[in-house]
Chimera marker file (.cmm) of the C-alpha trace (Angstrom):
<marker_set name="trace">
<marker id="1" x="-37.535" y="-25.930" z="2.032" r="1" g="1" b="0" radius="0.5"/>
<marker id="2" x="-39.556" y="-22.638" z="2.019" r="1" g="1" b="0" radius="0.5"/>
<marker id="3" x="-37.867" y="-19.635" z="1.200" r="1" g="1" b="0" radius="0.5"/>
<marker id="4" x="-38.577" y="-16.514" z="-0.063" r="1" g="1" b="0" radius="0.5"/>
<marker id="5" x="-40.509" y="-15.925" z="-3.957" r="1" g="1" b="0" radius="0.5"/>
<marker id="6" x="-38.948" y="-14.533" z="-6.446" r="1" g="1" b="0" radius="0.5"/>
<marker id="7" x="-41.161" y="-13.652" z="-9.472" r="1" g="1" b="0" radius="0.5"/>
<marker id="8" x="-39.055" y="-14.657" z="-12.926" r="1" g="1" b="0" radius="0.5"/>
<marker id="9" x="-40.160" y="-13.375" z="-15.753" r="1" g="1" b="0" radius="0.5"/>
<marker id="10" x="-38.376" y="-14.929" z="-18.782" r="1" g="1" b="0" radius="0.5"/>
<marker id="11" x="-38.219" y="-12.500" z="-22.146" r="1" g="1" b="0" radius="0.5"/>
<marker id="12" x="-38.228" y="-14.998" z="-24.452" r="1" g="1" b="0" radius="0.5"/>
<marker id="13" x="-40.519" y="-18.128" z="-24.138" r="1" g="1" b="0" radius="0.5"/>
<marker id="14" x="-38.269" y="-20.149" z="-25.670" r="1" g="1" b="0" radius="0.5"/>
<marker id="15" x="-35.957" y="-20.117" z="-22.304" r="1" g="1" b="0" radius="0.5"/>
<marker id="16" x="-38.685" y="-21.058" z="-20.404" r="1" g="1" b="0" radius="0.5"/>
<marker id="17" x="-39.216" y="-24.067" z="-22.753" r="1" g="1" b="0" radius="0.5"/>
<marker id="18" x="-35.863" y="-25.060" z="-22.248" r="1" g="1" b="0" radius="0.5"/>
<marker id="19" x="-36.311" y="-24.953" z="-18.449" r="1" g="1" b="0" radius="0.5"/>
<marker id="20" x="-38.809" y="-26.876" z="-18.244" r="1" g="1" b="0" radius="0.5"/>
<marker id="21" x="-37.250" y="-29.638" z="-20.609" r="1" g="1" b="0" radius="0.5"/>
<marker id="22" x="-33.949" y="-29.724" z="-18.645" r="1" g="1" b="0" radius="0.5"/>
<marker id="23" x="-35.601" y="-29.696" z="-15.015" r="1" g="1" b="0" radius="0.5"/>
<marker id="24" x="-37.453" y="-32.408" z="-16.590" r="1" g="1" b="0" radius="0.5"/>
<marker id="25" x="-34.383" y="-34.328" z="-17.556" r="1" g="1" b="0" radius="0.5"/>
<marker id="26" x="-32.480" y="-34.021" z="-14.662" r="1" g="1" b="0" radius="0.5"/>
<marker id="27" x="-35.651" y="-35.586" z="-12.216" r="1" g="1" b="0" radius="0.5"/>
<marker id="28" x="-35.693" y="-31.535" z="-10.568" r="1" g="1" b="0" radius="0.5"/>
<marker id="29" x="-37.832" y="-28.770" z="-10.654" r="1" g="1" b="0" radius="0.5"/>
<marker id="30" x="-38.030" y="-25.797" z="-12.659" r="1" g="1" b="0" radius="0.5"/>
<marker id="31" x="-37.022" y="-23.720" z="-9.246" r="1" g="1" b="0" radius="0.5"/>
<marker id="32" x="-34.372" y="-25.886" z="-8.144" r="1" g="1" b="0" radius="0.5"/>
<marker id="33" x="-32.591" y="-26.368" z="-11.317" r="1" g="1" b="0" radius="0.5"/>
<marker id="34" x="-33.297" y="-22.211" z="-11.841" r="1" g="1" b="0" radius="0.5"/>
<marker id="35" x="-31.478" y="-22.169" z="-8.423" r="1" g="1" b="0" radius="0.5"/>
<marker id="36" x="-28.805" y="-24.743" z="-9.482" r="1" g="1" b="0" radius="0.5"/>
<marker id="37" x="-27.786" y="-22.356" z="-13.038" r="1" g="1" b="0" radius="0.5"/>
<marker id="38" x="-27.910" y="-18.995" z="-10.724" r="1" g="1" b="0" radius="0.5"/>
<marker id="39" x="-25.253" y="-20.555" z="-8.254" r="1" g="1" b="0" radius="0.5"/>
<marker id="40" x="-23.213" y="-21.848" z="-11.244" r="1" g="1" b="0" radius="0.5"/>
<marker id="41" x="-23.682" y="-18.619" z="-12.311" r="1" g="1" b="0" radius="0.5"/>
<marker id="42" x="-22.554" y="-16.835" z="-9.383" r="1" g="1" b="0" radius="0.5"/>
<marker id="43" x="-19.288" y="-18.985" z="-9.003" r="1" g="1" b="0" radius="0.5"/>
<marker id="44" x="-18.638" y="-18.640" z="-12.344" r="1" g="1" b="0" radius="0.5"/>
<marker id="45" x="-18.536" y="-15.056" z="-12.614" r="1" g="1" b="0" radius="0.5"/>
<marker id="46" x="-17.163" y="-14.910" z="-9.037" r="1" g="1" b="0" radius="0.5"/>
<marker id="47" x="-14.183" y="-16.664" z="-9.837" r="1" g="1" b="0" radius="0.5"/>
<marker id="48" x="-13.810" y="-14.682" z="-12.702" r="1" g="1" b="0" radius="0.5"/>
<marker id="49" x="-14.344" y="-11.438" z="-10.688" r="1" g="1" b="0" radius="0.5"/>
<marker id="50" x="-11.860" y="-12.758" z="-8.305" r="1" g="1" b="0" radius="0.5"/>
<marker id="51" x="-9.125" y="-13.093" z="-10.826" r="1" g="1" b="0" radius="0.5"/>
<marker id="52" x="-9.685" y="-9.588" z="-12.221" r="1" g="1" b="0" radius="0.5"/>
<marker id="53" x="-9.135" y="-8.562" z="-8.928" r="1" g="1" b="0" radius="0.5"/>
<marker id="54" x="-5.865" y="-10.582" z="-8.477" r="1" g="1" b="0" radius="0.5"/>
<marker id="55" x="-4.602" y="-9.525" z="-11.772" r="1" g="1" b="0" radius="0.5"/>
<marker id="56" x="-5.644" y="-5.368" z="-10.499" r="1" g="1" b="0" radius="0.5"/>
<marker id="57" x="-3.648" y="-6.665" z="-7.238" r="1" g="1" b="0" radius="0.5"/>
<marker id="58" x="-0.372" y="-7.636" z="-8.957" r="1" g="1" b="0" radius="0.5"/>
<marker id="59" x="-0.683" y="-5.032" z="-11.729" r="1" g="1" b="0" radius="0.5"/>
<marker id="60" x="-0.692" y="-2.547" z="-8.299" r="1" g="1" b="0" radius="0.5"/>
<marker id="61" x="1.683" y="-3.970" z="-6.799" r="1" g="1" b="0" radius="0.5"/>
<marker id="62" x="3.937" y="-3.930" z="-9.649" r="1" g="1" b="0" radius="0.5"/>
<marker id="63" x="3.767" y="-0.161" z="-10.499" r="1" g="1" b="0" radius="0.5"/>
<marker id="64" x="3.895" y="0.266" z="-6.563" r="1" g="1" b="0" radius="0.5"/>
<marker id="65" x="7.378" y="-1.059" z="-6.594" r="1" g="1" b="0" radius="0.5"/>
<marker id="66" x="8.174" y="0.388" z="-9.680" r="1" g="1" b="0" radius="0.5"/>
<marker id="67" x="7.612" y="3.683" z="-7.742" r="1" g="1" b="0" radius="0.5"/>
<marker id="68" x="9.190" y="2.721" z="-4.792" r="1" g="1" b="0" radius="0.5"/>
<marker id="69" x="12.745" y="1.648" z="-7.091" r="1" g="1" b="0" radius="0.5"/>
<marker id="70" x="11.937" y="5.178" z="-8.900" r="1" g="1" b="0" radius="0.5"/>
<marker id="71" x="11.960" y="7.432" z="-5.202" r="1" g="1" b="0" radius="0.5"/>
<marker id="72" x="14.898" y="5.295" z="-3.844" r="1" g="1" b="0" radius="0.5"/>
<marker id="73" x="16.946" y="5.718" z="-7.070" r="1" g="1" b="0" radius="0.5"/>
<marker id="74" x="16.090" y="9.740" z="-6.883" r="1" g="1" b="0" radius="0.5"/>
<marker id="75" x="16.841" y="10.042" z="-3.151" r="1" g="1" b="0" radius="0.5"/>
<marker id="76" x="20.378" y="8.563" z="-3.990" r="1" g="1" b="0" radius="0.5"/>
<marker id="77" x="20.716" y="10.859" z="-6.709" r="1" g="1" b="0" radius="0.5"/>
<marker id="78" x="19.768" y="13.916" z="-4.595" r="1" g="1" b="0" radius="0.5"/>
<marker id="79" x="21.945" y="12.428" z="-1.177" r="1" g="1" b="0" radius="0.5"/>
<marker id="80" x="25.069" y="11.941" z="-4.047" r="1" g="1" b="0" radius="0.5"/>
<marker id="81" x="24.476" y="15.452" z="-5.558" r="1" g="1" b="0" radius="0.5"/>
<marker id="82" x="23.995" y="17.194" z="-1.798" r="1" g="1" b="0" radius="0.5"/>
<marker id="83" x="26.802" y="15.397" z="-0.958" r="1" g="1" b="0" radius="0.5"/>
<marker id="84" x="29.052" y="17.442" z="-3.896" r="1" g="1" b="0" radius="0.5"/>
<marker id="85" x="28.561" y="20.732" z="-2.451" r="1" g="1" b="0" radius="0.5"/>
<marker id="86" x="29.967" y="22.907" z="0.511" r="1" g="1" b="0" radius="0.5"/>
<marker id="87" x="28.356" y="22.424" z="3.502" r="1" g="1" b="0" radius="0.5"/>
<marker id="88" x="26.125" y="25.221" z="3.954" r="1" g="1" b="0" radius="0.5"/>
<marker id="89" x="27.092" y="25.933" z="7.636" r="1" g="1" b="0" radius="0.5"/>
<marker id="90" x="31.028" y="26.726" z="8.424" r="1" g="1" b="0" radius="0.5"/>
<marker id="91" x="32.498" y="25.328" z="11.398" r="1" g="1" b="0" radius="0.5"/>
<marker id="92" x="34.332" y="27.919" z="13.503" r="1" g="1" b="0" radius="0.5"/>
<marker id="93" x="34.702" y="28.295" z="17.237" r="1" g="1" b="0" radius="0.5"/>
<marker id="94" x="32.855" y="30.550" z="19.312" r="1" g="1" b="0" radius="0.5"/>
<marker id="95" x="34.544" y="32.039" z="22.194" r="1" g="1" b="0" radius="0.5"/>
<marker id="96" x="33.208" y="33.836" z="25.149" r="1" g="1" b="0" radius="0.5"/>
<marker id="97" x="34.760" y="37.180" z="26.283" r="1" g="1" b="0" radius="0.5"/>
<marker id="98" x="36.011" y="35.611" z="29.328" r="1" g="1" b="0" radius="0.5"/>
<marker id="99" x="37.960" y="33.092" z="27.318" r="1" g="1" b="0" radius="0.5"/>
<marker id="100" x="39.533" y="35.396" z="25.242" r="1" g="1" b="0" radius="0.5"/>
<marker id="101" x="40.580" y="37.461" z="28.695" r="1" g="1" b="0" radius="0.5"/>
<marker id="102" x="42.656" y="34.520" z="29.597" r="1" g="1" b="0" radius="0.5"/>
<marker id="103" x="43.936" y="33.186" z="27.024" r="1" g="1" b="0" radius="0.5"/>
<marker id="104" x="43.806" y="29.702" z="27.996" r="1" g="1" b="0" radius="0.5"/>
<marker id="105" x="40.790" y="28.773" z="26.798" r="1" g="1" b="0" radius="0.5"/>
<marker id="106" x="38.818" y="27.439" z="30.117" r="1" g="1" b="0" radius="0.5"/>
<marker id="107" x="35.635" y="28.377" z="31.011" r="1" g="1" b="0" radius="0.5"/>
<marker id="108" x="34.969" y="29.683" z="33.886" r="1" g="1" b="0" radius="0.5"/>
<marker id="109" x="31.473" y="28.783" z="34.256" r="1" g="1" b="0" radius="0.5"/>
<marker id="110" x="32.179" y="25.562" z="33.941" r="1" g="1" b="0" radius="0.5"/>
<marker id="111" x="29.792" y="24.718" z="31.459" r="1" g="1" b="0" radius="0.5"/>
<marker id="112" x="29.943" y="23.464" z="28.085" r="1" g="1" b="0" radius="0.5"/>
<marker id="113" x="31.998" y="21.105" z="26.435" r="1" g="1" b="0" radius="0.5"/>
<marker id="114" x="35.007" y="22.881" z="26.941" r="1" g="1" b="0" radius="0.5"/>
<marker id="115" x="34.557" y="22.905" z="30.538" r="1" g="1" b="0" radius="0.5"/>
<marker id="116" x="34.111" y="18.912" z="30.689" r="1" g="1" b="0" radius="0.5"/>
<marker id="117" x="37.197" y="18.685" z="29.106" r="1" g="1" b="0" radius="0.5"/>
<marker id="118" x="39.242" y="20.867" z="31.232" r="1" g="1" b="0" radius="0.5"/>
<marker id="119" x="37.701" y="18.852" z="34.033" r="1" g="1" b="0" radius="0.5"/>
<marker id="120" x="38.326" y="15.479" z="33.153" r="1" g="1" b="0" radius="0.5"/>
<marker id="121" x="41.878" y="16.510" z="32.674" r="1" g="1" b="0" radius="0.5"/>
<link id1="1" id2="2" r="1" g="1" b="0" radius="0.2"/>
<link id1="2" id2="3" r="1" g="1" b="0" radius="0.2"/>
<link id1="3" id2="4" r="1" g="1" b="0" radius="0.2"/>
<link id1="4" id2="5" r="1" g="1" b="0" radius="0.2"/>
<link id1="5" id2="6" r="1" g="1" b="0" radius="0.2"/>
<link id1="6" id2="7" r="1" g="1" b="0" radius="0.2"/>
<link id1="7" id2="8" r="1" g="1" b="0" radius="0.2"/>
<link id1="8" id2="9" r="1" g="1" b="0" radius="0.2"/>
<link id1="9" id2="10" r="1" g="1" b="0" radius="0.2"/>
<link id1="10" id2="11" r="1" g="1" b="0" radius="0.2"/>
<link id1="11" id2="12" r="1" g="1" b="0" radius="0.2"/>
<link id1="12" id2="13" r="1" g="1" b="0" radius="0.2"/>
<link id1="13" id2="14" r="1" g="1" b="0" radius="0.2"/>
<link id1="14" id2="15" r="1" g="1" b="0" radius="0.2"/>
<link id1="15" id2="16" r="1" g="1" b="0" radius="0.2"/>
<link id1="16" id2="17" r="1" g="1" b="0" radius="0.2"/>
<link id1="17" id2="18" r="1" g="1" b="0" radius="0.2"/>
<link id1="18" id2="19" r="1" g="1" b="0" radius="0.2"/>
<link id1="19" id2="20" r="1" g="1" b="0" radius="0.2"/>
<link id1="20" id2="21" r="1" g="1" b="0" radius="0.2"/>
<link id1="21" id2="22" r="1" g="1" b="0" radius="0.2"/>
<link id1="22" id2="23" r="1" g="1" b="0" radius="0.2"/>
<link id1="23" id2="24" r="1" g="1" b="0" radius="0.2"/>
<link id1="24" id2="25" r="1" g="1" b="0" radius="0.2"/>
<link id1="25" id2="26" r="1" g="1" b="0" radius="0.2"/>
<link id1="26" id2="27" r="1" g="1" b="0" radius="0.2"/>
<link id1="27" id2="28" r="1" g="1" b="0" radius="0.2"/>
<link id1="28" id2="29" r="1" g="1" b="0" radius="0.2"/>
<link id1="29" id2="30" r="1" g="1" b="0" radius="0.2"/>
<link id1="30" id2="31" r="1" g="1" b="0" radius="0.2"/>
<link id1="31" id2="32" r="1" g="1" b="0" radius="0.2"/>
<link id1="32" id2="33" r="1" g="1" b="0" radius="0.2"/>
<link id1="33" id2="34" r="1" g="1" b="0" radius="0.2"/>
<link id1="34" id2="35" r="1" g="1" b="0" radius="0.2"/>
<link id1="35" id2="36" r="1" g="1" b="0" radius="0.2"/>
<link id1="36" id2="37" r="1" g="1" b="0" radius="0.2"/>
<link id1="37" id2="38" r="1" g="1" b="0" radius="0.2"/>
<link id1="38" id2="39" r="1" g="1" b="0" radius="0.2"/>
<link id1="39" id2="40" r="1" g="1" b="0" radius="0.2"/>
<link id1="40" id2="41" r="1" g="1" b="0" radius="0.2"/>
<link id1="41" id2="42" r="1" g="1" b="0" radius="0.2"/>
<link id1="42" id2="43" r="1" g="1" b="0" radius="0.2"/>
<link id1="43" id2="44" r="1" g="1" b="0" radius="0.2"/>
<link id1="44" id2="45" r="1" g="1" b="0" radius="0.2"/>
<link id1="45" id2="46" r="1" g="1" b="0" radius="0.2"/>
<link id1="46" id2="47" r="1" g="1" b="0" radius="0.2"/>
<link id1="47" id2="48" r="1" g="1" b="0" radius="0.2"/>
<link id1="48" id2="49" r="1" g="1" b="0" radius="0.2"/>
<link id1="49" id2="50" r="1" g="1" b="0" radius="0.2"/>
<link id1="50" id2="51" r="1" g="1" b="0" radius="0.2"/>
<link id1="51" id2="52" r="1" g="1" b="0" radius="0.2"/>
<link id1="52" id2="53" r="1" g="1" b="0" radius="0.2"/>
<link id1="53" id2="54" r="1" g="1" b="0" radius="0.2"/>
<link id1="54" id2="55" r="1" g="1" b="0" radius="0.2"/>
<link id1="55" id2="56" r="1" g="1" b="0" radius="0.2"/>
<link id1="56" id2="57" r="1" g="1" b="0" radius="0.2"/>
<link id1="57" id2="58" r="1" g="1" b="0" radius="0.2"/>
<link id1="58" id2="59" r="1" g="1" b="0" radius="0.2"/>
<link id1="59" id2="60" r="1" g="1" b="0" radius="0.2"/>
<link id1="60" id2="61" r="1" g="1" b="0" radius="0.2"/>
<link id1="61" id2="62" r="1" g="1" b="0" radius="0.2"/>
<link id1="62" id2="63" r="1" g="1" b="0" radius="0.2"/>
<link id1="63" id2="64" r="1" g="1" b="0" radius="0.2"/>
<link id1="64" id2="65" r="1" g="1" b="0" radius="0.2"/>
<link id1="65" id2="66" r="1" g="1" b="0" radius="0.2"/>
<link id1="66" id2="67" r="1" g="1" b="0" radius="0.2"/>
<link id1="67" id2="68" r="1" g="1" b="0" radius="0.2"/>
<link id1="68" id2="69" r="1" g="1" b="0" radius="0.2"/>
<link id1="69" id2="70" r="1" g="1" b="0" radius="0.2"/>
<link id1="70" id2="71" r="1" g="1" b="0" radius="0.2"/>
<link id1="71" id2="72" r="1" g="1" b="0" radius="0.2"/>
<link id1="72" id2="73" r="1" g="1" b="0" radius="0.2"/>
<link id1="73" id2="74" r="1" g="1" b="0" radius="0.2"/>
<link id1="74" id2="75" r="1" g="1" b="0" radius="0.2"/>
<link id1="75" id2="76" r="1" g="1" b="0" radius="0.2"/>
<link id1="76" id2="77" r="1" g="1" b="0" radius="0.2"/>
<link id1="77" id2="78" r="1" g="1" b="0" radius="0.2"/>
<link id1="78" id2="79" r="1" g="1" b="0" radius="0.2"/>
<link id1="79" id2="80" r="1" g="1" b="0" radius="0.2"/>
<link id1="80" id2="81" r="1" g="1" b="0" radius="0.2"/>
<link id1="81" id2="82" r="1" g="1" b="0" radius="0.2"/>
<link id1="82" id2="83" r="1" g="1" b="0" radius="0.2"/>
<link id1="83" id2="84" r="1" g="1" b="0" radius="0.2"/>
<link id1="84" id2="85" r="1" g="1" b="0" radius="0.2"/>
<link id1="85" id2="86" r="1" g="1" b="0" radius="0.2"/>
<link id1="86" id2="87" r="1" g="1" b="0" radius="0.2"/>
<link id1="87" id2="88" r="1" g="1" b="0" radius="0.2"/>
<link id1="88" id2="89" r="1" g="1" b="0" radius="0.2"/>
<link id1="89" id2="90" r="1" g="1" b="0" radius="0.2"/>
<link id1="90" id2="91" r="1" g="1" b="0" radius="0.2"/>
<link id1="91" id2="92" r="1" g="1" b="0" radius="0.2"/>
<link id1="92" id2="93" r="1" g="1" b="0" radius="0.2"/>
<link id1="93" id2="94" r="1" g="1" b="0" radius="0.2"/>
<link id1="94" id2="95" r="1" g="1" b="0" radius="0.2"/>
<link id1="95" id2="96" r="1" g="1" b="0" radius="0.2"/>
<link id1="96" id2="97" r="1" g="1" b="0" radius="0.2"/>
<link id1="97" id2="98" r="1" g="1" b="0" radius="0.2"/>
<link id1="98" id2="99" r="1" g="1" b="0" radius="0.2"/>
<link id1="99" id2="100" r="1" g="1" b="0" radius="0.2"/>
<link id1="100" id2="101" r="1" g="1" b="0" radius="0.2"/>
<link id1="101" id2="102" r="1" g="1" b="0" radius="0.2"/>
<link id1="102" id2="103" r="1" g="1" b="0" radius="0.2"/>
<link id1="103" id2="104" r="1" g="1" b="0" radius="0.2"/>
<link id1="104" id2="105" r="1" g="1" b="0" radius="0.2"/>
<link id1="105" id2="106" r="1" g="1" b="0" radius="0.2"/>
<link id1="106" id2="107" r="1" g="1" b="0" radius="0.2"/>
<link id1="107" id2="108" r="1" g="1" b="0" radius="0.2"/>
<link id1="108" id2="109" r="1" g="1" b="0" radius="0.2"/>
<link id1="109" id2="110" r="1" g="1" b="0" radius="0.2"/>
<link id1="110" id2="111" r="1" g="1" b="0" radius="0.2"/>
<link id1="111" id2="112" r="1" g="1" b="0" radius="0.2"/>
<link id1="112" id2="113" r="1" g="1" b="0" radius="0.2"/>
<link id1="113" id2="114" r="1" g="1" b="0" radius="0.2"/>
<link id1="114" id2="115" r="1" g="1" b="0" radius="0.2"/>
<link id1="115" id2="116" r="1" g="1" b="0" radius="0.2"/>
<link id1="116" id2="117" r="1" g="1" b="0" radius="0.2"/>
<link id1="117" id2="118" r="1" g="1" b="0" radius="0.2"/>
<link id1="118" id2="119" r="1" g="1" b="0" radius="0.2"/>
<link id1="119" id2="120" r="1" g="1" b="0" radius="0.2"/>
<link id1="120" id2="121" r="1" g="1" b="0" radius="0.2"/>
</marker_set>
């Protein structure tokens, strides 16, 4: 299987010693074993990558519910405390100058929600 090179250059020749003997062992060669430990390699420190990032994950998730409880606790808080005062707009009835001409309260427009009510009656 050709592939592309890859020029290894080993620091200490005492590694490449050990190569040798192991590829030797196992019946491979020195590239395929090579290949072989870099996969292992890979997986190895992929896996461990992978649970870093699952621990990150439910660490997050965690403090992002944590956060959550925190703004729904303070929202209650704030709702209960609003919910203490006067309301900051008075009711009061508004009445045109035409009601107040007649003093029976219709409208004689025939709008508004007076004026449905006189009508449905």
């Amino acid at each position: 299987m050709a592939g592309s090179t890859f020029p290894l250059r080993f620091r200490q020749e005492r590694i490449r010693d050990l190569v040798r003997l192991v590829a030797e062992r196992e019946g491979i060669s020195q590239n395929e074993f090579l290949e072989q430990a870099a996969e292992h390699e890979v997986v190895a420190r992929g896996a461990l990558l992978a649970e870093e990032l699952e621990a990150s994950a439910t660490r997050l998730a965690a403090m992002t519910a944590a956060a959550y409880r925190s703004l729904v606790d303070s929202s209650l808080d704030d709702f209960a405390e609003g919910e203490g005062r006067p309301d900051p707009l008075r009711p009061r009835q508004i009445r045109r100058q035409s009601d107040t001409g007649t003093g029976t309260g219709t409208v004689e427009a025939g709008y508004g929600a007076v004026a449905a009510f006189e009508r449905a009656r």
